[in-house]
Structures are given as structure tokens and as C-alpha cells.
C-alpha positions as CSV (number, residue, x, y, z in Angstrom):
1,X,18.3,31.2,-42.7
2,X,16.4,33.3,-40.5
3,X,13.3,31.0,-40.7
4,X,15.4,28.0,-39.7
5,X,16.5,30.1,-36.8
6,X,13.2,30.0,-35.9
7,X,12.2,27.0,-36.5
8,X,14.9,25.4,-34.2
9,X,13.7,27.9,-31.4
10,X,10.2,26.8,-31.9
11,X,11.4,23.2,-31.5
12,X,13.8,23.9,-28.5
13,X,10.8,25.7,-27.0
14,X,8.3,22.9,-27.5
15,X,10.8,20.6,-26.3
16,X,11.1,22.2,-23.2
17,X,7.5,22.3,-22.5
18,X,7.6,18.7,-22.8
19,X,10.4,18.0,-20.8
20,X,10.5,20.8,-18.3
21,X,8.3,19.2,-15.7
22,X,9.3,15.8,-16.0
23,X,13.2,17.1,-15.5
24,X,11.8,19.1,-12.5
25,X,9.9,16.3,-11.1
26,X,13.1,14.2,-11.2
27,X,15.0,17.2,-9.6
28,X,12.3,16.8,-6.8
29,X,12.2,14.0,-6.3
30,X,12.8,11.9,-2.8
31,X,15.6,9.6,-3.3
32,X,14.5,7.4,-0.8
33,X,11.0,7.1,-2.4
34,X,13.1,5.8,-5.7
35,X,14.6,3.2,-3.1
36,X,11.8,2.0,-1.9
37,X,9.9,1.5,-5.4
38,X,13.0,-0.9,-5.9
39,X,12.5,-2.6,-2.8
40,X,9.0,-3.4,-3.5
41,X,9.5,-4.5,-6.8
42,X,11.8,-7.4,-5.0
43,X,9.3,-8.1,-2.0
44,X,6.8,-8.6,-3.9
45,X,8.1,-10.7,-6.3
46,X,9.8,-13.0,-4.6
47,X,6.7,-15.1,-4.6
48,X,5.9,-13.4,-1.1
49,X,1.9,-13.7,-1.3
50,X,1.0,-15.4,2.2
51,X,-2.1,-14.1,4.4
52,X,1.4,-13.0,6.5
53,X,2.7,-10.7,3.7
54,X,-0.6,-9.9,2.6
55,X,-0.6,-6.1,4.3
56,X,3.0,-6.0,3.7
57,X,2.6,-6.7,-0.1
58,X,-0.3,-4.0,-0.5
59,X,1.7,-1.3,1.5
60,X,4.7,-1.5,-1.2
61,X,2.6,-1.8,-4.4
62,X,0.9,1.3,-3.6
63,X,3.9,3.3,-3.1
64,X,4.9,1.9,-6.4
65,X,2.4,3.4,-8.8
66,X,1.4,0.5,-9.7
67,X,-1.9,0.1,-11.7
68,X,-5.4,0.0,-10.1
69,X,-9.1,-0.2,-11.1
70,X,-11.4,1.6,-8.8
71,X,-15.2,0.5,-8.0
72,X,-17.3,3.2,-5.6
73,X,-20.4,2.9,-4.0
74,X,-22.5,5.0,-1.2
75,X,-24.9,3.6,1.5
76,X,-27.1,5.3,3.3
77,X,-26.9,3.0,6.8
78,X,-27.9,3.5,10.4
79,X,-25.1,5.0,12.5
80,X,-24.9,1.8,15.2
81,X,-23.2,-1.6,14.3
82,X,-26.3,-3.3,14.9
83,X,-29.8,-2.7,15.0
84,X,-33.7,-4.2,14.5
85,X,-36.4,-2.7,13.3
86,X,-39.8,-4.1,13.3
87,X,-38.2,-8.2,13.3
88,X,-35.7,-7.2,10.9
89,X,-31.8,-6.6,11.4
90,X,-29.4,-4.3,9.9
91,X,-26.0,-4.4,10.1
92,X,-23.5,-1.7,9.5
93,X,-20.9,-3.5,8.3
94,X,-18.2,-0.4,8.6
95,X,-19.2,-0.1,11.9
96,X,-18.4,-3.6,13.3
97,X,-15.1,-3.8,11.4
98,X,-14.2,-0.5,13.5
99,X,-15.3,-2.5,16.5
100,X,-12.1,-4.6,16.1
101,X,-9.8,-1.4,17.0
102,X,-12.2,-0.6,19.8
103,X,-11.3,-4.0,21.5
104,X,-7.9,-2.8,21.6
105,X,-8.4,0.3,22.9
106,X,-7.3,2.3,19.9
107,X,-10.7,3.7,19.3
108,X,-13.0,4.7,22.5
109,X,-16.3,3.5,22.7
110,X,-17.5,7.7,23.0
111,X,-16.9,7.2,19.1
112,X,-19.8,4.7,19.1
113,X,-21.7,6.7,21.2
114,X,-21.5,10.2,19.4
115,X,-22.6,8.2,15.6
116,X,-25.6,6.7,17.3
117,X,-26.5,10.2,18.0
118,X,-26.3,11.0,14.7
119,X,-29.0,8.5,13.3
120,X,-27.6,7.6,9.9
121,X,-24.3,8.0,8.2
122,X,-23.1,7.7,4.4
123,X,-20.5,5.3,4.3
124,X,-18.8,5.5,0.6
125,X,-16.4,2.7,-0.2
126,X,-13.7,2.6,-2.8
127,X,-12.6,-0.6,-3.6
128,X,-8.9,-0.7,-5.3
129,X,-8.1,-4.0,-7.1
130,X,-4.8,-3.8,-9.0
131,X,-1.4,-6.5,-9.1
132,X,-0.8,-7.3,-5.3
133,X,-3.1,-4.5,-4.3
134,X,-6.4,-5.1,-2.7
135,X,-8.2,-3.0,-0.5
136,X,-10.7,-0.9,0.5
137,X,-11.0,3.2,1.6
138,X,-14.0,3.5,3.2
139,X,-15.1,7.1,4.7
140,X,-17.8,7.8,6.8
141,X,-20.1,11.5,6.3
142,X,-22.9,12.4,9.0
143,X,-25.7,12.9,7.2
144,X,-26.0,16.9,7.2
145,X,-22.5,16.6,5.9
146,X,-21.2,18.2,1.9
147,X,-19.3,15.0,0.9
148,X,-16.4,17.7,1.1
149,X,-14.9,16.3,4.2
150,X,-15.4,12.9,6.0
151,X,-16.2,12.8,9.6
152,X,-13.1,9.6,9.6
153,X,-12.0,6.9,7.1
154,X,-10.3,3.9,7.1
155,X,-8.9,1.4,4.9
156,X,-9.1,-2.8,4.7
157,X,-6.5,-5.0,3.7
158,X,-9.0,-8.1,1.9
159,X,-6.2,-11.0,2.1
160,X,-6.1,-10.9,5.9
161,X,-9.6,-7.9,6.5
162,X,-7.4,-6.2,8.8
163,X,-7.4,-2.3,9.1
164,X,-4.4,-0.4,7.8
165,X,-5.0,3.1,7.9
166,X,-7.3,5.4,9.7
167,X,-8.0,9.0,10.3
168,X,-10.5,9.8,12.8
169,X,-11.0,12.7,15.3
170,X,-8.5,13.3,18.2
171,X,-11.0,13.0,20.7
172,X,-12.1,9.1,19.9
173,X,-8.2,7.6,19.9
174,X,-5.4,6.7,22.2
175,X,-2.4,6.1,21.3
176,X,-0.3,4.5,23.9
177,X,2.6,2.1,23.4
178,X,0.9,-0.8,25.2
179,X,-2.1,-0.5,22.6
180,X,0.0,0.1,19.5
181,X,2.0,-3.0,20.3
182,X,-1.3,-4.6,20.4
183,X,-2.5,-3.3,17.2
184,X,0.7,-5.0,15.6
185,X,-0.6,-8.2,16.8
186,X,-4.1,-7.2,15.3
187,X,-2.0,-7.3,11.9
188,X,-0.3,-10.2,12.6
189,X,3.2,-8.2,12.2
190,X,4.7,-9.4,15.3
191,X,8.6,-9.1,14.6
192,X,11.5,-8.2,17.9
193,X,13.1,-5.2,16.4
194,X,10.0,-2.5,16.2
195,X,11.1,1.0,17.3
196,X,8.6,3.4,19.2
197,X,9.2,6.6,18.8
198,X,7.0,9.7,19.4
199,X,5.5,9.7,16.0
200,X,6.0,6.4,14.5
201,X,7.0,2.7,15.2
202,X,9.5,1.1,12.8
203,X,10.0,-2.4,11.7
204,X,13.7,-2.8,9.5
205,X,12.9,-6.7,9.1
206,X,9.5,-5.5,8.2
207,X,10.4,-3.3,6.0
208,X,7.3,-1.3,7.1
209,X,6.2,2.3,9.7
210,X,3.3,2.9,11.6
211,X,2.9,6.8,10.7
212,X,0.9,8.5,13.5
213,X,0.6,12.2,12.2
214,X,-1.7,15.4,13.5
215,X,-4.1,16.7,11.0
216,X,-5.8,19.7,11.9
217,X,-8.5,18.1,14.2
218,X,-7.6,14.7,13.5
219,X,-5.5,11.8,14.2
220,X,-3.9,9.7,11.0
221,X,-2.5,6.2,11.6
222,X,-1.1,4.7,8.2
223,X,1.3,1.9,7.2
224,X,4.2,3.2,4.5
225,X,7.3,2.0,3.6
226,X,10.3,2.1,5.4
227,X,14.0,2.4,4.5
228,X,17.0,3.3,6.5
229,X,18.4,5.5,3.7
């Protein structure tokens, strides 16, 4: 009798083990994160794959868990968007694409300025390719830098190429509504009912939020889900 005491305790203790952090995680977990796993799961599948719902359909699947391969690769590049050398012409191809966010005054051109000081950066790219998820982190090191942390990154939606997150150095960004509203156009998410507010900008139609958040020494802009819940 005494052994099957102990066996069942061995069992109720393994059992725990098991079960304990998966019971905890549920404990923990953000209701409104459950939410909006459901809402994806009906955005997306609603045969909503236009270039329009394109950043809307990435957002959502990766707040989903859905399932992702991941390709990586470094290169070593000069630190300005453009430049020849002896007839021939490289092109940093990270560099123009930040360009585009520098034509609406979200980045400064002193971001430009301070890289081509620099000489060369390391630009490694992961490239996320999963069910209605495709894009691209890409994060930029200086070249003395440990790969620990990068001097900025930003991510590219491939549908529509357009630039959904980035986190880059307070100095080299403005944020202003005027230029916000204009980086909505960028994404081609013009819709009347976006909220401003101090730290975000809101789209209920959308479904979608502009997060603006203070890192440390850095400014983060990123695209999440959004429910009213």
C-alpha cells in the first residue's frame, strides 16, 4: 500500500511539472491577446490578401504564432545609399529603402549624415516567410560594433515593400502628427477614424496601432493589433 502511496505522489508530482507552467501561462495570460489571435484568424481568412491588406494581414499573423521559416544573411556594405568607386556603383539597398521615411520627415537627413561617417555598416537581414507572413527585419551594426546591439532596425512588409517597424536613435526622428498622418499614407492605410494620442494612433476599422514607445536611447515605431477590449 505504501508503495502505491508513492507511486501516485510520483505521478501527481510529474504531472505537475508538466502542467504547472502551462496552467500558469494561461493564468497570465492577456485576455485581450486571446481576442485578438481570434480576430486574426477571421481577417485573414476571409480571403483578405490584396496589396491593401497586405501589412494588415502580416501584422495579425504574427501576433498569432503562427509558423515561420527564417533565412539570415550579413553584408558588409558602405554606409551611404549610393556610391562609385573606380566606374563601378554600389548600392545600399537598406539605405535607400530608409530614404523613403526620410521624404516624410520621419527620419532626419543627420541620420544619413552620421552613417557616412562611419564608412561601412553590417546590415543582417532576416527574412520570415510563413502563411500570410512575409517580411523582413533588417538591423544595421557600425562596424566596431559586438553584434550585441544594433545601431537601428527596421522591418519590410514584401507584398506592398513598405516599412512597418523601426527603432532607431531619438536624435534622427520626429514624430509630429502632420508626419505620422503622412506615414499612414506611406502604408496606404488611409481610413477617417484614426485616433492620435500621445503614444499611439488607432485605427478601429483598421483593426490596427501605430505604437511609438521610448527605449532607453531609442525611439520604437511598430504596427500591432488593436482591439477595444
Amino acid at each position: 500500500m505504501k508503495n502505491n502511496y508513492l507511486l501516485i505522489l510520483c505521478v501527481l508530482c510529474f504531472l505537475i511539472a508538466v502542467f504547472a507552467p502551462t496552467i500558469a501561462l494561461y493564468l497570465l495570460e492577456d485576455k485581450n491577446v486571446h481576442y485578438l489571435n481570434n480576430i486574426s484568424l477571421s481577417m485573414v481568412d476571409k480571403g483578405n490578401k490584396s496589396y491593401y491588406n497586405a501589412i494588415i494581414n502580416t501584422i495579425y499573423a504574427r501576433y498569432n504564432n503562427n509558423k515561420y521559416n527564417v533565412d539570415t544573411t550579413d553584408e558588409y556594405e558602405y554606409s551611404v545609399p549610393e556610391i562609385e568607386i573606380e566606374g563601378k556603383r554600389y548600392i545600399n539597398e537598406s539605405l535607400v529603402k530608409l530614404k523613403e521615411l526620410e521624404v516624410i520627415g520621419l527620419i532626419k537627413s543627420d541620420f544619413f549624415e552620421f552613417l557616412a561617417m562611419n564608412k561601412r555598416v553590417i546590415t543582417r537581414t532576416n527574412e520570415f516567410h510563413g502563411k500570410n507572413l512575409n517580411y523582413s527585419k533588417k538591423r544595421l551594426f557600425l562596424s566596431n560594433d559586438d553584434f550585441k546591439v544594433a545601431f537601428m532596425s527596421f522591418e519590410v512588409e514584401n507584398i506592398t515593400n513598405k516599412i512597418i517597424a523601426l527603432k532607431i536613435p531619438k536624435e534622427y526622428i520626429v514624430i509630429k502628427k502632420g508626419i505620422l498622418e503622412d506615414y499612414l499614407n506611406y502604408l496606404n492605410q488611409n481610413s477617417e477614424d484614426w485616433v492620435y494620442e500621445s503614444n499611439s494612433v488607432v485605427s478601429k476599422i483598421k483593426k490596427i496601432e501605430i505604437k511609438i514607445e521610448n527605449i532607453n536611447d531609442f525611439i520604437s515605431i511598430s504596427i500591432v493589433p488593436y482591439s477595444s477590449l
